[in-house]
C-alpha positions as CSV (number, residue, x, y, z in Angstrom):
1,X,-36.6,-28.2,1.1
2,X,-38.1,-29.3,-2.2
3,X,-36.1,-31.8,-4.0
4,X,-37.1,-31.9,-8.1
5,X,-36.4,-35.6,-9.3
6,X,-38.1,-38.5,-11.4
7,X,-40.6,-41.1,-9.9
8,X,-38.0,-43.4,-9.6
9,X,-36.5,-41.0,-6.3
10,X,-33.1,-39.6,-8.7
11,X,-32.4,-37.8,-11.5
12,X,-32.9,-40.4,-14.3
13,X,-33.3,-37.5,-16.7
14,X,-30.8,-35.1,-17.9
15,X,-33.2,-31.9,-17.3
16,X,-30.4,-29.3,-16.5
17,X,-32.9,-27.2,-14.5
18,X,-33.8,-30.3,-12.1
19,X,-29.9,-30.7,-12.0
20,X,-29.5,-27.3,-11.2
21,X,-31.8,-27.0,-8.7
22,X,-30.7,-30.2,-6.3
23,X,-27.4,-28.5,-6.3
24,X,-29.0,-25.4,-5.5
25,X,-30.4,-27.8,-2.3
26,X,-27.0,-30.0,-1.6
27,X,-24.8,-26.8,-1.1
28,X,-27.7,-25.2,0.9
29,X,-27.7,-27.6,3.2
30,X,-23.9,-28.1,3.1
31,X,-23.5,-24.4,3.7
32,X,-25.6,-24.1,6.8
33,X,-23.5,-26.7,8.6
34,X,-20.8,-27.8,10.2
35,X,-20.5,-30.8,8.1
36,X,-22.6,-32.9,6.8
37,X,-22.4,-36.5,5.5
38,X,-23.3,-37.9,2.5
39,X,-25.9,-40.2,4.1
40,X,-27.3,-37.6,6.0
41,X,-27.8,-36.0,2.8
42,X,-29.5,-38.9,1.5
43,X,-32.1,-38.6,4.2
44,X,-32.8,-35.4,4.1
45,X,-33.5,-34.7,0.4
46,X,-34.5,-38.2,-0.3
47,X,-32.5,-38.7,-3.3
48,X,-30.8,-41.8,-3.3
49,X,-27.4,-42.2,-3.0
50,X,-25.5,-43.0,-6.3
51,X,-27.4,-39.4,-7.4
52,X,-26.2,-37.4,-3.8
53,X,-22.7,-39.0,-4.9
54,X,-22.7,-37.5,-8.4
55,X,-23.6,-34.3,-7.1
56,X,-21.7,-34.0,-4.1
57,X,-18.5,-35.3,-6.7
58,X,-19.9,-32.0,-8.8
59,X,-19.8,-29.7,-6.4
60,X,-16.5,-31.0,-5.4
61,X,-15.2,-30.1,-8.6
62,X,-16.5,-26.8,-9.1
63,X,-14.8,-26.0,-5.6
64,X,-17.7,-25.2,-3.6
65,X,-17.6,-28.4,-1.4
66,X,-14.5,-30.5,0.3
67,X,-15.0,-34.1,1.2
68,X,-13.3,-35.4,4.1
69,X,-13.0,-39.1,6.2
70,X,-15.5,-39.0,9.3
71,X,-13.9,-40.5,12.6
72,X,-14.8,-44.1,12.3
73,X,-14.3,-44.8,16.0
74,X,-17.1,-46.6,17.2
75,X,-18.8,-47.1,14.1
76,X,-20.1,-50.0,12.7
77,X,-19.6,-50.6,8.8
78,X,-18.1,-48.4,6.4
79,X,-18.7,-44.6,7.8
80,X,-20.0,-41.9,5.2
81,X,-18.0,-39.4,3.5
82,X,-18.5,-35.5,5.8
83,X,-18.7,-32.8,3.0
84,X,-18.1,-29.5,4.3
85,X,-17.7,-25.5,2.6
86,X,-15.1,-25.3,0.4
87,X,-12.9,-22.3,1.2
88,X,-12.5,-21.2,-3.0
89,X,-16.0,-18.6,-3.2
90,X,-15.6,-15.8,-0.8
91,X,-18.4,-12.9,0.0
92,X,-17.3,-9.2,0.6
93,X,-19.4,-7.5,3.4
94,X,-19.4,-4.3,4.1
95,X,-21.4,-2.2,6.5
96,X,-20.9,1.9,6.6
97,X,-21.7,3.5,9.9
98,X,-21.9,6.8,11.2
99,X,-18.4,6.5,12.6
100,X,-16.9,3.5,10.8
101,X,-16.6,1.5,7.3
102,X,-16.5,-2.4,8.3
103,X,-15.2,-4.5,5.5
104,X,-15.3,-8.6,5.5
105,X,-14.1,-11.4,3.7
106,X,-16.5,-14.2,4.2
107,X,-16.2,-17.8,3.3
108,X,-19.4,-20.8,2.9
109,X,-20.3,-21.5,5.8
110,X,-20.6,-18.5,7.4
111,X,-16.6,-18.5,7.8
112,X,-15.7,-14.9,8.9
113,X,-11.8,-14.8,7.1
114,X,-10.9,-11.3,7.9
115,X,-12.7,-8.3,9.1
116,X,-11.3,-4.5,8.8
117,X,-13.0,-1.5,11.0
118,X,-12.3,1.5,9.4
119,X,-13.0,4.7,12.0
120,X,-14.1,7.8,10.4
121,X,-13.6,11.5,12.1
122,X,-17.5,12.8,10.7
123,X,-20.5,11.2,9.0
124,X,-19.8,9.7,5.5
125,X,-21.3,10.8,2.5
126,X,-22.4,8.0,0.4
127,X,-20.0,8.6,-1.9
128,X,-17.3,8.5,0.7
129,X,-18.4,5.5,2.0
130,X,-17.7,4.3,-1.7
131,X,-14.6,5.4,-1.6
132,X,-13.4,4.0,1.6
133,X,-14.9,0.4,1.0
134,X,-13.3,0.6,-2.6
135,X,-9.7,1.0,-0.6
136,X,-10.6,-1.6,1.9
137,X,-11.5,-4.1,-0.7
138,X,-8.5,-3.4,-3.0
139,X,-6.0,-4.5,0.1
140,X,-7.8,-7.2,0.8
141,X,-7.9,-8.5,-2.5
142,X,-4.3,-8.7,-2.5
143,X,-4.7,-11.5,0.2
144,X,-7.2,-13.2,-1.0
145,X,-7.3,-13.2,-5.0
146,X,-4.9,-15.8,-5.7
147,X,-6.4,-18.9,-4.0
148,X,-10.2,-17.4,-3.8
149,X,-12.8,-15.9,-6.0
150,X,-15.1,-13.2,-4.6
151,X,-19.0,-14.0,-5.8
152,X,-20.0,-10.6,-5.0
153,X,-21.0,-8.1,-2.3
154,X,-23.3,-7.5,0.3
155,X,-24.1,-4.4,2.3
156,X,-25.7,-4.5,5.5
157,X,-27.2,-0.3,5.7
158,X,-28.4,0.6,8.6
159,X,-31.3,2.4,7.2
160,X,-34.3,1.9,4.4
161,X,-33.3,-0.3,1.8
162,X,-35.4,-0.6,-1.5
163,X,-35.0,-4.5,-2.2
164,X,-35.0,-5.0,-5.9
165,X,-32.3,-2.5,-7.0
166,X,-30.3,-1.7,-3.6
167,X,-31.3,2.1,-3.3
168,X,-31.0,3.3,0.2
169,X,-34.2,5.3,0.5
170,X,-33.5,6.7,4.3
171,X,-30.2,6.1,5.9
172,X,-31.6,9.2,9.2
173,X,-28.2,8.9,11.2
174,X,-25.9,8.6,7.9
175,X,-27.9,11.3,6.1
176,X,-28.4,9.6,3.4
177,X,-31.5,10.1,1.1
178,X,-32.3,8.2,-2.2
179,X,-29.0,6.8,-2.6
180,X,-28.0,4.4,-5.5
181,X,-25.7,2.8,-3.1
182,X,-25.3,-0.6,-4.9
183,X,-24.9,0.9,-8.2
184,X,-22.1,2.9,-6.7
185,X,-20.1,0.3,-5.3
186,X,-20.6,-1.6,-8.2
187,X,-18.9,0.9,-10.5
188,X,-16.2,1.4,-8.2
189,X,-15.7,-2.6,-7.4
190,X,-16.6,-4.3,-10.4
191,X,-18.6,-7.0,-8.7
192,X,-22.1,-7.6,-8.5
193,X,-23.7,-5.6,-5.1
194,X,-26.8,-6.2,-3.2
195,X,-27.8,-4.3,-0.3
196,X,-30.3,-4.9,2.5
197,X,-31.6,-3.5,5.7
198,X,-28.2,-4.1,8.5
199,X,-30.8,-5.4,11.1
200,X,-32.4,-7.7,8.7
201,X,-29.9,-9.3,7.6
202,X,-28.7,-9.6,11.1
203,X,-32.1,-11.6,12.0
204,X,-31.1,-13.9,8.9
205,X,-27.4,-14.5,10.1
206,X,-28.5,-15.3,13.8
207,X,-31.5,-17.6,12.8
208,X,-29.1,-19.5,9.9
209,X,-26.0,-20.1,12.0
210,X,-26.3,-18.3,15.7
211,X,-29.1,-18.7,18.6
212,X,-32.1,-19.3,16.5
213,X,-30.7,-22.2,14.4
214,X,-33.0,-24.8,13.7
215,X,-36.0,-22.2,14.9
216,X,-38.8,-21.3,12.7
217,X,-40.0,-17.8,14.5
218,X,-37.9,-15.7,16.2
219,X,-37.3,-11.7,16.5
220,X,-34.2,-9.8,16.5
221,X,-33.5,-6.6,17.9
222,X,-29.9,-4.8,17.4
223,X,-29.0,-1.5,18.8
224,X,-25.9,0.5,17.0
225,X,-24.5,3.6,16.6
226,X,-27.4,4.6,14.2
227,X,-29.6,3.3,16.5
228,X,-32.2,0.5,16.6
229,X,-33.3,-2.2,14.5
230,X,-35.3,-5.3,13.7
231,X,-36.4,-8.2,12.0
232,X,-38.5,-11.6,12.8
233,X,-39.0,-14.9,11.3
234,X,-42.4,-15.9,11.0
235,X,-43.0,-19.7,9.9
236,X,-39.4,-20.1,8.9
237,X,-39.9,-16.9,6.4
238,X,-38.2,-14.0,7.0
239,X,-41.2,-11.0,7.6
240,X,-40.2,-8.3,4.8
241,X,-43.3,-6.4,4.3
242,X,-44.3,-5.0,1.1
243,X,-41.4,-2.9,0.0
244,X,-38.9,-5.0,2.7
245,X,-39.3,-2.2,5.3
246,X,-41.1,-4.5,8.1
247,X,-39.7,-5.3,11.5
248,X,-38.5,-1.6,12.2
249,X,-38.6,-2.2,16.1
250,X,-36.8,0.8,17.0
251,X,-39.4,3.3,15.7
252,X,-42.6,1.5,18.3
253,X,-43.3,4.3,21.3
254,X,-42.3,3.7,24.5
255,X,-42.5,6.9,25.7
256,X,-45.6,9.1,24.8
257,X,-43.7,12.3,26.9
258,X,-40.4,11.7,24.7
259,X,-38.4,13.7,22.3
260,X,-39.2,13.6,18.9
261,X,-37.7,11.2,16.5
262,X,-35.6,11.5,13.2
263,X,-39.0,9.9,12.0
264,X,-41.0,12.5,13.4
265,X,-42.9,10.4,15.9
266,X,-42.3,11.2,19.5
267,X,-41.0,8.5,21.8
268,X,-39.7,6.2,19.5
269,X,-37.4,3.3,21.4
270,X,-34.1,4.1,19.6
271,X,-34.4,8.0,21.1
272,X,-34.9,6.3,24.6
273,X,-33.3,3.5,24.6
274,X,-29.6,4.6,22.9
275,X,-25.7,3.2,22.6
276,X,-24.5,7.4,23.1
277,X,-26.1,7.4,26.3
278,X,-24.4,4.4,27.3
279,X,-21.3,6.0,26.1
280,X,-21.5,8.5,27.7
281,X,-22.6,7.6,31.2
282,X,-19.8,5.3,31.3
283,X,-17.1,8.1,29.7
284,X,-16.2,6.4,26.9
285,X,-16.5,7.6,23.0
286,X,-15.6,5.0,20.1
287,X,-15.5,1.3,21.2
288,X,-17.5,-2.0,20.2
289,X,-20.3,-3.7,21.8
290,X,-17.9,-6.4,23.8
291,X,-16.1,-3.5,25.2
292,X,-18.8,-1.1,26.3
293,X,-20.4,-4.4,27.7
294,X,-16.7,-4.8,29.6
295,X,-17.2,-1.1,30.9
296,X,-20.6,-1.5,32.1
297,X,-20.1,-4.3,34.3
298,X,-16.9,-3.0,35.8
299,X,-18.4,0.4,36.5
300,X,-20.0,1.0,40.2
301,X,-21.3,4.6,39.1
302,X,-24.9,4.7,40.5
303,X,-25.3,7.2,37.3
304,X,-24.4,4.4,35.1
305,X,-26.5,2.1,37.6
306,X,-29.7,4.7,36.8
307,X,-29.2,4.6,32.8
308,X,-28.8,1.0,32.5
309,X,-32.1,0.6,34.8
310,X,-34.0,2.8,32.8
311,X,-33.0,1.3,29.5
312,X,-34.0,-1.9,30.1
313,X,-37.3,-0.9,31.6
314,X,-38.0,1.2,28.6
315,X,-36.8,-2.1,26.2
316,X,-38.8,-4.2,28.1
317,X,-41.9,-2.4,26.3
318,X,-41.0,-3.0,23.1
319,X,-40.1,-6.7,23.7
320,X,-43.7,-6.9,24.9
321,X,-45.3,-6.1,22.2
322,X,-42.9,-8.0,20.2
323,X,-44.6,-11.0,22.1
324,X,-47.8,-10.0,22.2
325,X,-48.4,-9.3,18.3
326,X,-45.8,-12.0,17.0
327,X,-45.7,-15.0,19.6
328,X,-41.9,-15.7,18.9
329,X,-40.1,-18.7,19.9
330,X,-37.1,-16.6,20.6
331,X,-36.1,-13.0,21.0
332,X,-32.2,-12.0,20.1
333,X,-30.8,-9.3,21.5
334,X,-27.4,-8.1,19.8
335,X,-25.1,-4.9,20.1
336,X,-25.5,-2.6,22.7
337,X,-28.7,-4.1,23.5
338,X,-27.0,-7.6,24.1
339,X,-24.7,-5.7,26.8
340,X,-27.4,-4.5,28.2
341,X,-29.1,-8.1,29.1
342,X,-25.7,-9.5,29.8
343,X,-25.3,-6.9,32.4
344,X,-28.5,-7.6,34.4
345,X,-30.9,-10.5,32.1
346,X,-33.0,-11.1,35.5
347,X,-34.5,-7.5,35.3
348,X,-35.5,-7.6,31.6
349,X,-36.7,-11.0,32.1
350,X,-39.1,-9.9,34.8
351,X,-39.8,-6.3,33.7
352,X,-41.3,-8.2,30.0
353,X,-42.9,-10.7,31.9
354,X,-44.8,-8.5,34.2
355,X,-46.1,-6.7,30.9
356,X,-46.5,-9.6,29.0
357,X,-49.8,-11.3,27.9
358,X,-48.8,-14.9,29.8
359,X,-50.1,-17.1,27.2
360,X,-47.5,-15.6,24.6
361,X,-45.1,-14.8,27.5
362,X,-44.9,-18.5,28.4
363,X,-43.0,-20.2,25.0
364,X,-40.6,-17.1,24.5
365,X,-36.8,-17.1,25.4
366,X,-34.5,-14.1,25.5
367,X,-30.8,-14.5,24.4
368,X,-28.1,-12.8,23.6
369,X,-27.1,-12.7,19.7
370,X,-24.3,-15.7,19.6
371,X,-22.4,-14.0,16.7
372,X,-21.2,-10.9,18.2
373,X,-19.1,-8.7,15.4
374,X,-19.5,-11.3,13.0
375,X,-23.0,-10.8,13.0
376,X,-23.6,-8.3,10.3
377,X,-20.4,-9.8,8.2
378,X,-22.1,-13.3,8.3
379,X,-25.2,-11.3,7.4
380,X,-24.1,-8.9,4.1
381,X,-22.2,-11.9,2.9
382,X,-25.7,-14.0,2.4
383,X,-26.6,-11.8,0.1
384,X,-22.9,-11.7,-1.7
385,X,-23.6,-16.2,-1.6
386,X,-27.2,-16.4,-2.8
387,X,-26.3,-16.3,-6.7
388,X,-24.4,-19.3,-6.0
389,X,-26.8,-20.9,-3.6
390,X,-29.4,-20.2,-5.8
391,X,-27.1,-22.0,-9.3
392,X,-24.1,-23.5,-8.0
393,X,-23.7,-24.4,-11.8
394,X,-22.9,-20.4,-12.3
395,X,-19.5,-20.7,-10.3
């Protein structure tokens, strides 16, 4: 991170935009912890410490940070101050499926609060999707308005998101075409909205605070009821493309013989690679990821034996090229996809090393996505925090 000061190493000047900005970098760094001290902050900006104190005492004030005593066992001199997320600014998530309406309440931090699933009985409209987060919202509120204040909103759409203005270009499974999604919920909210691609922002959440902490190129893969998505990380950047449609994973072929997709390709991964299959090899209809995963490896069905073989063979192509064209550090798996390396990891790992080009092969890991249903919450809420992030001075 870039730290704005005078030559002296502080802020000797009273420039409110150099202000602004190493608050901007304090509650970054506070934010993507689990607690931080105050010398560690010191070292890692390079401000020196009177300034990180006046700051830190700022931010403190404004409610955005908490300050507490470190254990002092073992330590040798006076121990520095641990400042974590304060719990005041919360960020609303919300992601519409084709058979649910998921609301969250997210604290700094990436503090998951509450989280409501809403089921649905048929596809929602847009405006119905509206509708039922507007509800979801307003009952929440009543639980968290007194002691909190909501920054704003973020919606994780599983589908093509237009970046600057939140208009959902393609939603294929939702039906949704050129909809004004966050100028909808705006209206019905009152709160600022931004929406984004669900699988991006999933591939922000995991590589911020879940398996590719610390990581600085990684690809994400989640598979959903509305099918499969992606995203990578490329030098620590997140790889959005020129409109912030890149890293759609679950449209490469896999299958030139395949059906044809929504897209109108033929062979796409998400048509061969699918949670409904799952569902329905196992005989189940509307549960989450932890318990299809649950059914799978209790089930002894050499039918649901067959489909979970032939999904992850059919994966494994995808994740090839994945390493072959991008040379990750890390690939995360997450939904259904995630249940499908937990129930056998060892045949994935072979099938995509088999088909891998071993130089690339060789620094890659597979994991499982570490923030399971919190994932897309964690998500949708960065994009609710980055106003604040971004001006801490505006809260």
């Amino acid at each position: 991170m870039t730290l704005a000061g005078t030559a002296a190493g502080g802020l000797g000047n009273s420039n409110d935009s150099v202000r602004r900005h190493n608050l901007s970098v304090l509650l970054r760094l506070v934010h993507r912890s689990d607690g931080i001290s105050r010398s560690q902050l010191t070292r890692q900006t390079g401000l020196n410490r009177s300034t990180i104190a006046a700051l830190v005492g700022e931010l403190v004030e404004r409610e955005l940070v908490v300050e507490s005593e470190p254990n002092s066992r073992n330590q040798v001199g006076r121990p520095s101050p641990i400042v974590r997320p304060g719990p005041r600014a919360l960020g609303i998530a919300i992601n519409p499926e084709i058979d649910s309406i998921t609301v969250g309440i997210v604290g700094l931090g990436g503090t998951v609060l509450r989280r409501v699933r809403f089921s649905v009985d048929h596809v929602p409209s847009a405006a119905e999707a509206v509708a039922i987060s507007a509800q979801l919202i307003d009952s929440l509120r009543e639980e968290f308005d007194l002691a909190h204040r909501a920054v704003g909103v973020g919606v994780a759409v599983p589908g093509l998101v237009r970046t600057h203005d939140g208009l959902v270009r393609l939603a294929p499974h939702l039906g949704w075409v050129d909809e004004p999604l966050a100028e909808m919920l705006e209206e019905a909210i009152g709160l600022p909205v931004v929406a984004a691609n669900d699988a991006r922002l999933g591939t922000l959440a995991e590589s911020i605070f879940g398996a590719g902490r610390g990581l600085t190129d990684l690809v994400y893969l989640n598979g959903g009821a509305s099918g499969i998505g992606g995203g990578a990380i490329v030098n620590g950047a997140p790889l959005r493309g020129i409109s912030g449609y890149a890293g759609e994973f679950g449209h490469t072929l896999v299958n030139s013989s395949g059906v044809i997709c929504h897209c109108g390709a033929r062979g796409c991964l998400e048509t061969e690679v699918s949670r409904s299959s799952l569902l329905r090899a196992v005989g189940l209809a509307d549960v989450d990821a932890d318990e299809l995963e649950n059914a799978l490896l209790a089930s002894d069905s050499p039918i649901v034996a067959a489909e979970i073989i032939r999904q992850i063979d059919t994966l494994a192509i995808t994740l090839r090229n994945a390493i072959n064209t991008l040379n990750p550090q890390l690939i995360v798996l997450g939904g259904f996809l995630g249940a499908l390396y937990a129930v056998d990891a060892a045949r994935l790992e072979l099938r995509v090393g088999e088909q891998s080009l071993p130089s690339a092969r060789d620094s890659v890991r597979i994991a499982r996505a570490e923030l399971g249903t919190r994932l897309l919450m964690i998500g949708a809420a960065e994009l609710a925090f980055e106003s604040i992030l971004s001006d801490p001075s505006s809260f």
